[in-house]
HTML snippet that shows the backbone in 3Dmol.js (N, CA, C, O; Angstrom):
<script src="https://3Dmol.org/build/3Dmol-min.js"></script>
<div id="view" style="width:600px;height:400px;position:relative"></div>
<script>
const pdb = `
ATOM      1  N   UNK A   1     -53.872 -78.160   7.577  1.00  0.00           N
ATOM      2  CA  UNK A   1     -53.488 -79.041   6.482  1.00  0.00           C
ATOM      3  C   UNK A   1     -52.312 -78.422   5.743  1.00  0.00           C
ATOM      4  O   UNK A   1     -52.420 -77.355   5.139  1.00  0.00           O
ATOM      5  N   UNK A   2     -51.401 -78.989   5.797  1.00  0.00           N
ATOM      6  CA  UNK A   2     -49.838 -78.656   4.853  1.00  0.00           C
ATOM      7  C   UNK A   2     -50.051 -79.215   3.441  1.00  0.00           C
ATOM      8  O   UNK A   2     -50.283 -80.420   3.346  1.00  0.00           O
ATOM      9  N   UNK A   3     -49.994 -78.444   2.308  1.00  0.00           N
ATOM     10  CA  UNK A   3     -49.879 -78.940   0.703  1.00  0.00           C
ATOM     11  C   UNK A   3     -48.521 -79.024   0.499  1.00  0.00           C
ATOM     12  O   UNK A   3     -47.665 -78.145   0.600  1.00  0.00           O
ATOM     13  N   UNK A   4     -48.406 -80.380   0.148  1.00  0.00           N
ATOM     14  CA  UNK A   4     -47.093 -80.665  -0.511  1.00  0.00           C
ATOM     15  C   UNK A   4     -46.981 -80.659  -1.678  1.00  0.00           C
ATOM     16  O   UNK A   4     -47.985 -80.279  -2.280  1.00  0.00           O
ATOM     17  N   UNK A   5     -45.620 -81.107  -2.626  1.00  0.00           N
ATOM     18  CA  UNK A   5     -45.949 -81.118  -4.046  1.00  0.00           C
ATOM     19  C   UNK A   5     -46.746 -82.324  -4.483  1.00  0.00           C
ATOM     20  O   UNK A   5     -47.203 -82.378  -5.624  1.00  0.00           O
ATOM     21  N   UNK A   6     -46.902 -83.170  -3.716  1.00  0.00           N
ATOM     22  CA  UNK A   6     -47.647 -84.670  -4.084  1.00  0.00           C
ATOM     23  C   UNK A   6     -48.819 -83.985  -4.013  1.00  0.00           C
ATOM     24  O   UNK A   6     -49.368 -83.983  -5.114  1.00  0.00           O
ATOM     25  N   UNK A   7     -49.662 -83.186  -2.865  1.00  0.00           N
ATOM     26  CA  UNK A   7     -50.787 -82.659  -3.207  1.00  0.00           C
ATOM     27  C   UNK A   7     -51.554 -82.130  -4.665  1.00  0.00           C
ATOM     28  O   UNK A   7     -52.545 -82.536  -5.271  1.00  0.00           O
ATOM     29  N   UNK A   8     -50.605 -81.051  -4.899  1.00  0.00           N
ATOM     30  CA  UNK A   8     -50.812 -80.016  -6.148  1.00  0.00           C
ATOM     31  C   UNK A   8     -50.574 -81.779  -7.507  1.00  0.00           C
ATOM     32  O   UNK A   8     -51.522 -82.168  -8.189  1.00  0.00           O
ATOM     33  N   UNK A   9     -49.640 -82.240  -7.528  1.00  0.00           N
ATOM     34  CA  UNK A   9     -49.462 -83.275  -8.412  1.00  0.00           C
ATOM     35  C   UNK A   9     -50.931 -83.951  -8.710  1.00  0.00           C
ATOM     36  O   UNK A   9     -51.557 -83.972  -9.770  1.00  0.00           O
ATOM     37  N   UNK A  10     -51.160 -84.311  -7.861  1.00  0.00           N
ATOM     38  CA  UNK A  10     -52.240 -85.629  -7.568  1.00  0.00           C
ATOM     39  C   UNK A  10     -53.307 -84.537  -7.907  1.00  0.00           C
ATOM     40  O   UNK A  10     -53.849 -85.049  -8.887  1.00  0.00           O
ATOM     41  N   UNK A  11     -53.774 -83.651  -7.748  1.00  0.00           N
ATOM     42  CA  UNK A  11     -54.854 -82.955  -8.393  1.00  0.00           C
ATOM     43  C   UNK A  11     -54.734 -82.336  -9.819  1.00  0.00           C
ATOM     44  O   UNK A  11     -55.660 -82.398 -10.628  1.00  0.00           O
ATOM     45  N   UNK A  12     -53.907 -81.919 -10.001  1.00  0.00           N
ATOM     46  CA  UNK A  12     -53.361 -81.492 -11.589  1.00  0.00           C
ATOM     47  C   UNK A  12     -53.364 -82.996 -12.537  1.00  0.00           C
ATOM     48  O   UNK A  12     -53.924 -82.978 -13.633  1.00  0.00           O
ATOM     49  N   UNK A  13     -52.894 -83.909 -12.177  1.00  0.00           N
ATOM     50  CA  UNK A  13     -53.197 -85.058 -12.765  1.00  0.00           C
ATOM     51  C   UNK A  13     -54.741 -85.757 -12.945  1.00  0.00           C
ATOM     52  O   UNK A  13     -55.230 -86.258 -13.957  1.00  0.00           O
ATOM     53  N   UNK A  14     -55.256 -85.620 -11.740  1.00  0.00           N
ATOM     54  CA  UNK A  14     -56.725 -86.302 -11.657  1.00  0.00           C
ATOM     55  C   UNK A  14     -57.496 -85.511 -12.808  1.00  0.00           C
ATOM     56  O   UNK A  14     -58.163 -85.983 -13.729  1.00  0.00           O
ATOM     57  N   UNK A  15     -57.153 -83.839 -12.424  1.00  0.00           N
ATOM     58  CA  UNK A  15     -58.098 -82.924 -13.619  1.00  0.00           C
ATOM     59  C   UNK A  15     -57.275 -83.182 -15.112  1.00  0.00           C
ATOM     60  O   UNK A  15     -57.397 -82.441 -16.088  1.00  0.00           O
ATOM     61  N   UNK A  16     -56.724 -83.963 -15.074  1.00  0.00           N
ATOM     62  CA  UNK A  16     -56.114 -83.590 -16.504  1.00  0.00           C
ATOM     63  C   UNK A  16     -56.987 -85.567 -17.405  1.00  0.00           C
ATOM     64  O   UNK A  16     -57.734 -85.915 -18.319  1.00  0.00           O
ATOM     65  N   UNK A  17     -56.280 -86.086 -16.450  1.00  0.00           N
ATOM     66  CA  UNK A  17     -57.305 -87.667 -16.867  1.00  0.00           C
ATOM     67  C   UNK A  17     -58.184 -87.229 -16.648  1.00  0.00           C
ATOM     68  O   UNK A  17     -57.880 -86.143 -17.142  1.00  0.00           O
ATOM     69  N   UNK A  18     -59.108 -87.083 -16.312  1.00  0.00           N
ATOM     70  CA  UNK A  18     -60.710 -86.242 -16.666  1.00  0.00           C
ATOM     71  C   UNK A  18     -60.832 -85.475 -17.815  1.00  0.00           C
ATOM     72  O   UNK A  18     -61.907 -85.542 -18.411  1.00  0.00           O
ATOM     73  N   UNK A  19     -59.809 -84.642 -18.322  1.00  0.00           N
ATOM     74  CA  UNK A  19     -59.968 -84.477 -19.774  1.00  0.00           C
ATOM     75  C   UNK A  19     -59.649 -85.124 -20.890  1.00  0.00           C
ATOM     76  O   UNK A  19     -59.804 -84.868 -22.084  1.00  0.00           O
ATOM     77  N   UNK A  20     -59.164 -86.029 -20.284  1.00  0.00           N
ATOM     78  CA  UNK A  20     -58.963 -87.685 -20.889  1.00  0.00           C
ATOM     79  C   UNK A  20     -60.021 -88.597 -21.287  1.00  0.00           C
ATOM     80  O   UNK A  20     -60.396 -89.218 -22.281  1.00  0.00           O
ATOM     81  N   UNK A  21     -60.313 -88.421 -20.170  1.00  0.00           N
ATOM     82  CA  UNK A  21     -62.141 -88.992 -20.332  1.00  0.00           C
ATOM     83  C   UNK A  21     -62.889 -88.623 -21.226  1.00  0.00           C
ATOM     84  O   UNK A  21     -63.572 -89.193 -22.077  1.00  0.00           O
ATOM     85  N   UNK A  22     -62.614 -87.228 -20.840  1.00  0.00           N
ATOM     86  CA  UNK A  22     -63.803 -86.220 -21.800  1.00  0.00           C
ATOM     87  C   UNK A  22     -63.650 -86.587 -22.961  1.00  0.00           C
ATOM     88  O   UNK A  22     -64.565 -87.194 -23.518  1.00  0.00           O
ATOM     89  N   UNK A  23     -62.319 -86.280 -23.697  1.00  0.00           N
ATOM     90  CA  UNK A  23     -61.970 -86.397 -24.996  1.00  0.00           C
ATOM     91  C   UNK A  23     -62.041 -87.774 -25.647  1.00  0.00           C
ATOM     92  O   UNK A  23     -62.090 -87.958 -26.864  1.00  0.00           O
ATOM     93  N   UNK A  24     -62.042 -88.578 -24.853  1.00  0.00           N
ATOM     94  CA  UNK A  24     -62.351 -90.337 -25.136  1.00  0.00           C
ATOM     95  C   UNK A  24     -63.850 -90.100 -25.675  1.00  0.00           C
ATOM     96  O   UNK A  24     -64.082 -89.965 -26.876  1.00  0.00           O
ATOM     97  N   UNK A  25     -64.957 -90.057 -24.568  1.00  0.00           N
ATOM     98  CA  UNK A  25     -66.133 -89.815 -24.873  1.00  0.00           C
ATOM     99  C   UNK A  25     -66.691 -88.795 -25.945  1.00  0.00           C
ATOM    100  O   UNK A  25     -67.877 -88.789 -26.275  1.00  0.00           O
ATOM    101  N   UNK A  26     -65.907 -88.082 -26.373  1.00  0.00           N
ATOM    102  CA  UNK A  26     -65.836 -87.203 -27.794  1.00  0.00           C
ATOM    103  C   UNK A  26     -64.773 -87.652 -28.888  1.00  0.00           C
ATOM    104  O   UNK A  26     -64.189 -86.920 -29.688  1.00  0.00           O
ATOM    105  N   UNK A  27     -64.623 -89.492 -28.683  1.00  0.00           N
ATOM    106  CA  UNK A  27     -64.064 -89.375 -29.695  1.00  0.00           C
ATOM    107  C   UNK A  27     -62.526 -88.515 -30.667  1.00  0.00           C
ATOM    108  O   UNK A  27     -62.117 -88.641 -31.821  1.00  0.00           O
ATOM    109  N   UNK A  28     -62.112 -87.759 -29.607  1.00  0.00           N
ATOM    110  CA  UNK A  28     -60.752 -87.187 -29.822  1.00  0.00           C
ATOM    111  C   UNK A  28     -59.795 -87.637 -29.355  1.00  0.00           C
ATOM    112  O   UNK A  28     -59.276 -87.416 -28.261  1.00  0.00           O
ATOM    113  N   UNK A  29     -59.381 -88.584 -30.512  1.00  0.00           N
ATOM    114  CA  UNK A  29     -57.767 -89.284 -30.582  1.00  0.00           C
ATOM    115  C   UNK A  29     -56.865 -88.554 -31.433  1.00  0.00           C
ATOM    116  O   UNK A  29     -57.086 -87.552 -32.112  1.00  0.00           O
ATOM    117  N   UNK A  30     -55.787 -89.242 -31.278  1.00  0.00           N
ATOM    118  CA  UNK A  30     -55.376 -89.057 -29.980  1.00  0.00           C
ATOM    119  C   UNK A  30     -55.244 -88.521 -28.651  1.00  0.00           C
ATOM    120  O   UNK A  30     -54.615 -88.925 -27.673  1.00  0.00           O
ATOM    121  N   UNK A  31     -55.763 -87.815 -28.783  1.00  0.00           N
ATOM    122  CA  UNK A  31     -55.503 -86.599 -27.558  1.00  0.00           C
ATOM    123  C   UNK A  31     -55.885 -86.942 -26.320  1.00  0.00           C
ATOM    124  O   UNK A  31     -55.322 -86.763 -25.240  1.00  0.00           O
ATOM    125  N   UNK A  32     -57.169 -87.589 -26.665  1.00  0.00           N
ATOM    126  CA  UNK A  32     -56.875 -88.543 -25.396  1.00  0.00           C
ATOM    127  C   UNK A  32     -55.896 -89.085 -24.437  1.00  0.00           C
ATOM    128  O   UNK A  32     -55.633 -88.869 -23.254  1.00  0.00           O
ATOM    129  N   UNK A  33     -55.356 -90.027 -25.551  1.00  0.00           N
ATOM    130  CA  UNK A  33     -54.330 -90.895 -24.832  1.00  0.00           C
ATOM    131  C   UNK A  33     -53.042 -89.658 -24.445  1.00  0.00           C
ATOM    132  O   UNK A  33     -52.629 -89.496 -23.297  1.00  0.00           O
ATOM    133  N   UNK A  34     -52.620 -88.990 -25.460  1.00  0.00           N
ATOM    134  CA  UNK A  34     -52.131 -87.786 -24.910  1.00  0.00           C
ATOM    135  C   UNK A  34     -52.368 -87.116 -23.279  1.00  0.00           C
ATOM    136  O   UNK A  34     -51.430 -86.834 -22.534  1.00  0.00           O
ATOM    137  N   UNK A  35     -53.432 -86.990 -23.026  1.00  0.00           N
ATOM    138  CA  UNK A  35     -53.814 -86.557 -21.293  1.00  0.00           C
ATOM    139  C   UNK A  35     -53.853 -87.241 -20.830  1.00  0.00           C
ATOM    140  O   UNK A  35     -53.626 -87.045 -19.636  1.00  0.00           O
ATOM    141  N   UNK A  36     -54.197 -88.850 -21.297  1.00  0.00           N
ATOM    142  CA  UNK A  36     -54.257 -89.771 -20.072  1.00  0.00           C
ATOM    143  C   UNK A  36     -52.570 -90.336 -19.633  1.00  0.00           C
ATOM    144  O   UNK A  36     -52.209 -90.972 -18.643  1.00  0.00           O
ATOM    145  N   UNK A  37     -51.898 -89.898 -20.610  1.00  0.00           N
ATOM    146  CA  UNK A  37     -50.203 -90.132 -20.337  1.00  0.00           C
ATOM    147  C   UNK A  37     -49.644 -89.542 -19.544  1.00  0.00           C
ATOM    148  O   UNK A  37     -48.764 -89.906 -18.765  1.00  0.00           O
ATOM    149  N   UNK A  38     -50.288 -88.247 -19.740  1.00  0.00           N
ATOM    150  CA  UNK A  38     -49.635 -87.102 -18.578  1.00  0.00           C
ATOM    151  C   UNK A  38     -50.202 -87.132 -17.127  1.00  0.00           C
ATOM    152  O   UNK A  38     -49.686 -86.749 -16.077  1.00  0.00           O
ATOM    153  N   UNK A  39     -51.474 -87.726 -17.386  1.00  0.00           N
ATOM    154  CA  UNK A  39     -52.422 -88.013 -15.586  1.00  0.00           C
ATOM    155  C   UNK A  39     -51.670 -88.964 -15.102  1.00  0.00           C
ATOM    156  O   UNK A  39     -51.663 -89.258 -13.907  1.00  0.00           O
ATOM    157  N   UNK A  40     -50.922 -89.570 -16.045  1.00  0.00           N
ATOM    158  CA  UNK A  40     -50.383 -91.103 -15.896  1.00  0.00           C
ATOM    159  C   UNK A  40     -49.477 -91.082 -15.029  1.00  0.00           C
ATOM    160  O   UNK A  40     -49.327 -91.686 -13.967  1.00  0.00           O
ATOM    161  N   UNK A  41     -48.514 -89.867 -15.909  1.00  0.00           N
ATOM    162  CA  UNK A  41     -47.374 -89.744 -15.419  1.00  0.00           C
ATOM    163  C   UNK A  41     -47.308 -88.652 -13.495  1.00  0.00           C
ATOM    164  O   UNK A  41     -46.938 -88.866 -12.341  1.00  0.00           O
ATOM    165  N   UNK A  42     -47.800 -87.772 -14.131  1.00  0.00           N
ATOM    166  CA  UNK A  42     -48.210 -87.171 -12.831  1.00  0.00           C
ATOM    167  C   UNK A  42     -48.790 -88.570 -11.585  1.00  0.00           C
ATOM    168  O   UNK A  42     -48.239 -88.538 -10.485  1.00  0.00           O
ATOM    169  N   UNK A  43     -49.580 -89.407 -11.770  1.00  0.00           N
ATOM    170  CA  UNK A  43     -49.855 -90.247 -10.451  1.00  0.00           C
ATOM    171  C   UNK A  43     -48.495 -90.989 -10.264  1.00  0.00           C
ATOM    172  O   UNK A  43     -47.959 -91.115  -9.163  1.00  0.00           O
ATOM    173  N   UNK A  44     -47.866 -91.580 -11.703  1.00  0.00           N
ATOM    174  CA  UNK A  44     -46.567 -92.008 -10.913  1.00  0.00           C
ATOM    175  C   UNK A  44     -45.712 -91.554 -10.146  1.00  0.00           C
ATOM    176  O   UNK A  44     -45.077 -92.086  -9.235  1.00  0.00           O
ATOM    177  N   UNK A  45     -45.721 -89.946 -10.790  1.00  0.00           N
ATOM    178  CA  UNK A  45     -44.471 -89.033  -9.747  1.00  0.00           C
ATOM    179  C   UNK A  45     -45.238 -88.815  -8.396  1.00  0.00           C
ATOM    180  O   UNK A  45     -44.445 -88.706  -7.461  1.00  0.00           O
ATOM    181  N   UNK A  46     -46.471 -88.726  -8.051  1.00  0.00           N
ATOM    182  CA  UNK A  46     -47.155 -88.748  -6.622  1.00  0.00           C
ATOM    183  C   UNK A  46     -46.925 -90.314  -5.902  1.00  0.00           C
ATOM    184  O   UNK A  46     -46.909 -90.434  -4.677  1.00  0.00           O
ATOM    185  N   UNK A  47     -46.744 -91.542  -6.874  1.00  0.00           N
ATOM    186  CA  UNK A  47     -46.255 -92.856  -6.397  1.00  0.00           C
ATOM    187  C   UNK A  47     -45.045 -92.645  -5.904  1.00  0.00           C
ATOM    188  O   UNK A  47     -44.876 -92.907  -4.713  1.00  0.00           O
ATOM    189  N   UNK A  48     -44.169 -92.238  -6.526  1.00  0.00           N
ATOM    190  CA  UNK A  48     -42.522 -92.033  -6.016  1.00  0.00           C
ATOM    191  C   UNK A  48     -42.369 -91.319  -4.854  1.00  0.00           C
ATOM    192  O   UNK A  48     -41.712 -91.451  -3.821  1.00  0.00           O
ATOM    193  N   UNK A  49     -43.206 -90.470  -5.332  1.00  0.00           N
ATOM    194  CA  UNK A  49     -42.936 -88.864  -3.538  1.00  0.00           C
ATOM    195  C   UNK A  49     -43.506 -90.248  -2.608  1.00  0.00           C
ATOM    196  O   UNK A  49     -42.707 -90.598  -1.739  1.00  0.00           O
ATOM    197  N   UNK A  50     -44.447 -90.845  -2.675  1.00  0.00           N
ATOM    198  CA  UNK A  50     -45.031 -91.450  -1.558  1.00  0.00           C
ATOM    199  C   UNK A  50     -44.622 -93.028  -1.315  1.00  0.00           C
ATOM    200  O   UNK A  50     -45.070 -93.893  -0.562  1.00  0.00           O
ATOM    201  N   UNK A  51     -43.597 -93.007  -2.268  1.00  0.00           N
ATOM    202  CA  UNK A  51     -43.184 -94.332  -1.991  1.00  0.00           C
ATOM    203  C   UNK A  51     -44.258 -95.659  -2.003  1.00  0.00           C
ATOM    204  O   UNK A  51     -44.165 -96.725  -1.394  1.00  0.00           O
ATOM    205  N   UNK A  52     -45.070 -95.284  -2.722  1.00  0.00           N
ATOM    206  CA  UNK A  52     -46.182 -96.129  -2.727  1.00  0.00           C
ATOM    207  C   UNK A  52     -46.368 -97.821  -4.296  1.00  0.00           C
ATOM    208  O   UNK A  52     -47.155 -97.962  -5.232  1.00  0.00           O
ATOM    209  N   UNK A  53     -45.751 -98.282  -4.024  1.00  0.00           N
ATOM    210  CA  UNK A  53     -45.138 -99.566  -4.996  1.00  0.00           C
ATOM    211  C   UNK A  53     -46.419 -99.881  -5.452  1.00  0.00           C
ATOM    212  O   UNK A  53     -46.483-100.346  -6.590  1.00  0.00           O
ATOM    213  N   UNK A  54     -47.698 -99.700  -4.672  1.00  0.00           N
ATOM    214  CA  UNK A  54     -48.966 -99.892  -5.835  1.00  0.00           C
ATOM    215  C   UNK A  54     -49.068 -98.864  -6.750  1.00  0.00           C
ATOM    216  O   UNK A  54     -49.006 -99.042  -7.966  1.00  0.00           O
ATOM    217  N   UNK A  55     -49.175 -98.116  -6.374  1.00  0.00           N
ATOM    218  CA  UNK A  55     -49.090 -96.695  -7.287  1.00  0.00           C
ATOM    219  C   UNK A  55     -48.487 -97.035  -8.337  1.00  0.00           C
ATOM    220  O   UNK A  55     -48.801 -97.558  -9.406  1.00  0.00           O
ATOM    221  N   UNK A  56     -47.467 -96.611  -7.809  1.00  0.00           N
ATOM    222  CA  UNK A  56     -46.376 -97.111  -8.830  1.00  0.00           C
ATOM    223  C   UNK A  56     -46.286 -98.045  -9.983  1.00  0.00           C
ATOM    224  O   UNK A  56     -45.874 -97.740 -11.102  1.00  0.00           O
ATOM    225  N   UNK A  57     -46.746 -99.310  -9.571  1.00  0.00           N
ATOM    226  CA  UNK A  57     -47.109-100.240 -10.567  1.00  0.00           C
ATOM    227  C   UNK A  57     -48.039 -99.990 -11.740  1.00  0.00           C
ATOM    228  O   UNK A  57     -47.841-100.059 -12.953  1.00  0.00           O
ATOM    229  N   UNK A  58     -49.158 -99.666 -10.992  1.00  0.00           N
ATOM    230  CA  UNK A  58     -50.233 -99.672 -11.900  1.00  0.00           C
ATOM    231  C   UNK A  58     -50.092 -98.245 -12.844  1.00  0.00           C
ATOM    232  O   UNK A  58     -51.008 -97.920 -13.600  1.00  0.00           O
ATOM    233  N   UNK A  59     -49.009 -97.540 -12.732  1.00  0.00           N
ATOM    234  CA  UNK A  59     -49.085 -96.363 -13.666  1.00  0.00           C
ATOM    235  C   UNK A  59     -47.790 -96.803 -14.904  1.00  0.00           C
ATOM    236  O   UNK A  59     -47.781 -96.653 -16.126  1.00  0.00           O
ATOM    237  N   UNK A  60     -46.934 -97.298 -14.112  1.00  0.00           N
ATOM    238  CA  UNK A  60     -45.810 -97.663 -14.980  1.00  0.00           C
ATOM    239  C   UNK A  60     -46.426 -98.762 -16.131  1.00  0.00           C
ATOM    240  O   UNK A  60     -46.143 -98.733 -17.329  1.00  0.00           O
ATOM    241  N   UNK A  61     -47.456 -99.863 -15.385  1.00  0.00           N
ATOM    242  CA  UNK A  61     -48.136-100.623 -16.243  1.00  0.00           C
ATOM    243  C   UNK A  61     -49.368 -99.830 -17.440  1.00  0.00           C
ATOM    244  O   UNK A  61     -49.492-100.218 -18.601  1.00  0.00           O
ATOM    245  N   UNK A  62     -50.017 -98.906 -16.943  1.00  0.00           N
ATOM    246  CA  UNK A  62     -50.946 -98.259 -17.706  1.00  0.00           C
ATOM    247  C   UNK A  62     -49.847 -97.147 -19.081  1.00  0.00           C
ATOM    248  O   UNK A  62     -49.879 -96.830 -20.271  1.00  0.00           O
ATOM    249  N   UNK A  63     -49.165 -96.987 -18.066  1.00  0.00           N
ATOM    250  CA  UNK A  63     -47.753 -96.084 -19.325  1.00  0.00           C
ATOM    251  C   UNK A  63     -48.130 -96.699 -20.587  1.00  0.00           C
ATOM    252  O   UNK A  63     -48.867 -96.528 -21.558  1.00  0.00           O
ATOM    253  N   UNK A  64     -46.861 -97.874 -19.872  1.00  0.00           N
ATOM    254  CA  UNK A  64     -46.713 -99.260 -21.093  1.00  0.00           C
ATOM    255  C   UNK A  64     -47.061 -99.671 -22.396  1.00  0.00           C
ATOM    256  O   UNK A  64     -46.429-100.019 -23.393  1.00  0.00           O
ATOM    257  N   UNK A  65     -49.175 -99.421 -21.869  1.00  0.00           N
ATOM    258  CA  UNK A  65     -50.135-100.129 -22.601  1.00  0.00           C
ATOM    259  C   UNK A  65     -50.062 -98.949 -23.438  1.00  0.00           C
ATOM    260  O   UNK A  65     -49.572 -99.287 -24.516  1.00  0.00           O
ATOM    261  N   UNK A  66     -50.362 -97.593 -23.413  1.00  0.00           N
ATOM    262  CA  UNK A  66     -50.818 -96.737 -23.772  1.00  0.00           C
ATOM    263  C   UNK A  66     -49.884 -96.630 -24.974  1.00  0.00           C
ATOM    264  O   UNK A  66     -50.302 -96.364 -26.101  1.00  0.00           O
ATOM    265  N   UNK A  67     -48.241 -96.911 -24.603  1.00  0.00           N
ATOM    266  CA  UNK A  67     -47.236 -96.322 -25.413  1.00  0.00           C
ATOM    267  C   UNK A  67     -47.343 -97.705 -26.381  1.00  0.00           C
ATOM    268  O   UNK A  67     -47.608 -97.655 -27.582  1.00  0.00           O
ATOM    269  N   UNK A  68     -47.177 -98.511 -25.891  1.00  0.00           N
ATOM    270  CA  UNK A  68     -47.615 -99.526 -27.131  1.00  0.00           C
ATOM    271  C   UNK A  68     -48.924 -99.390 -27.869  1.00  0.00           C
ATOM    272  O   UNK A  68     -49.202-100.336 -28.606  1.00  0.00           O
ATOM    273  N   UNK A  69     -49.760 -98.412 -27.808  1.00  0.00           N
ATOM    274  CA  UNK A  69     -50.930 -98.398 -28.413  1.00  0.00           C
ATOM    275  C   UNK A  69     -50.748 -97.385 -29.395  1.00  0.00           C
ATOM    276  O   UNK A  69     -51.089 -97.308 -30.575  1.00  0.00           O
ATOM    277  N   UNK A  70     -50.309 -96.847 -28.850  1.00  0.00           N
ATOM    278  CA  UNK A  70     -49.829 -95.271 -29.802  1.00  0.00           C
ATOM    279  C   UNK A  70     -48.979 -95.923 -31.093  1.00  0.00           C
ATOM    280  O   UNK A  70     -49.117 -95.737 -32.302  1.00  0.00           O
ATOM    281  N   UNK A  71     -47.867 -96.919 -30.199  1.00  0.00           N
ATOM    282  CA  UNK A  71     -46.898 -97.098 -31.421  1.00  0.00           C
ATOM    283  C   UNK A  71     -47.824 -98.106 -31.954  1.00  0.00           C
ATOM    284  O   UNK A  71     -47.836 -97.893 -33.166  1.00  0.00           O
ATOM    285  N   UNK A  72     -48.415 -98.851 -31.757  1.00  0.00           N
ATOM    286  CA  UNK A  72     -48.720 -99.937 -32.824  1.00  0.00           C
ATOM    287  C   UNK A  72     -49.910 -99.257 -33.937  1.00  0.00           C
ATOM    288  O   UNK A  72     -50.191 -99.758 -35.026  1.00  0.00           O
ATOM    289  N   UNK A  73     -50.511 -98.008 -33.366  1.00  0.00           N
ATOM    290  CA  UNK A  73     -51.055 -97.734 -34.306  1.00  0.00           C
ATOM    291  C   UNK A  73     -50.649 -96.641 -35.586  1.00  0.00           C
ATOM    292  O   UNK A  73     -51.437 -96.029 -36.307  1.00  0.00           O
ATOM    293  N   UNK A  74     -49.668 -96.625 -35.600  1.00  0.00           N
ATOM    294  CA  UNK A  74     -48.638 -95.460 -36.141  1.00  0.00           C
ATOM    295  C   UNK A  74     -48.247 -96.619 -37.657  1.00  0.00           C
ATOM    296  O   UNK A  74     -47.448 -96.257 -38.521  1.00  0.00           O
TER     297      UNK A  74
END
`;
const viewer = $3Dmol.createViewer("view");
viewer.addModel(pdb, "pdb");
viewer.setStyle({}, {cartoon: {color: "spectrum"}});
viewer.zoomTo();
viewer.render();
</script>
């Protein structure tokens, strides 16, 4: 098995939205949305390496929501 950087990406992201989770389920906002931006972002850059247009979508769309959530609650 060869590790690429999409490998190391795609796991550094998954563990990081998992502390996304965590911190949701404890009630720690923002910070939440904070890790889930960066899991976010990390699956998009594993969408791009892989050329993968679902990927892609659904992170650029989850971005979106998140950053409009942040700002509207500011």
């Amino acid at each position: 098995m060869t590790y690429d950087t999409a490998f190391f990406v795609k796991w550094v992201a998954s563990a990081i939205q998992i502390l996304g989770y965590t911190a949701t389920a404890f009630a720690l906002t923002p910070w939440n949305i904070y890790l889930f931006l960066i899991g976010v972002a990390g699956w998009l850059i594993v969408g791009i390496l892989w050329k993968d247009r679902a990927i892609i979508l659904i992170h650029v769309v989850a971005a979106a929501a998140m950053l409009a959530g942040l700002a509207s609650s500011n």
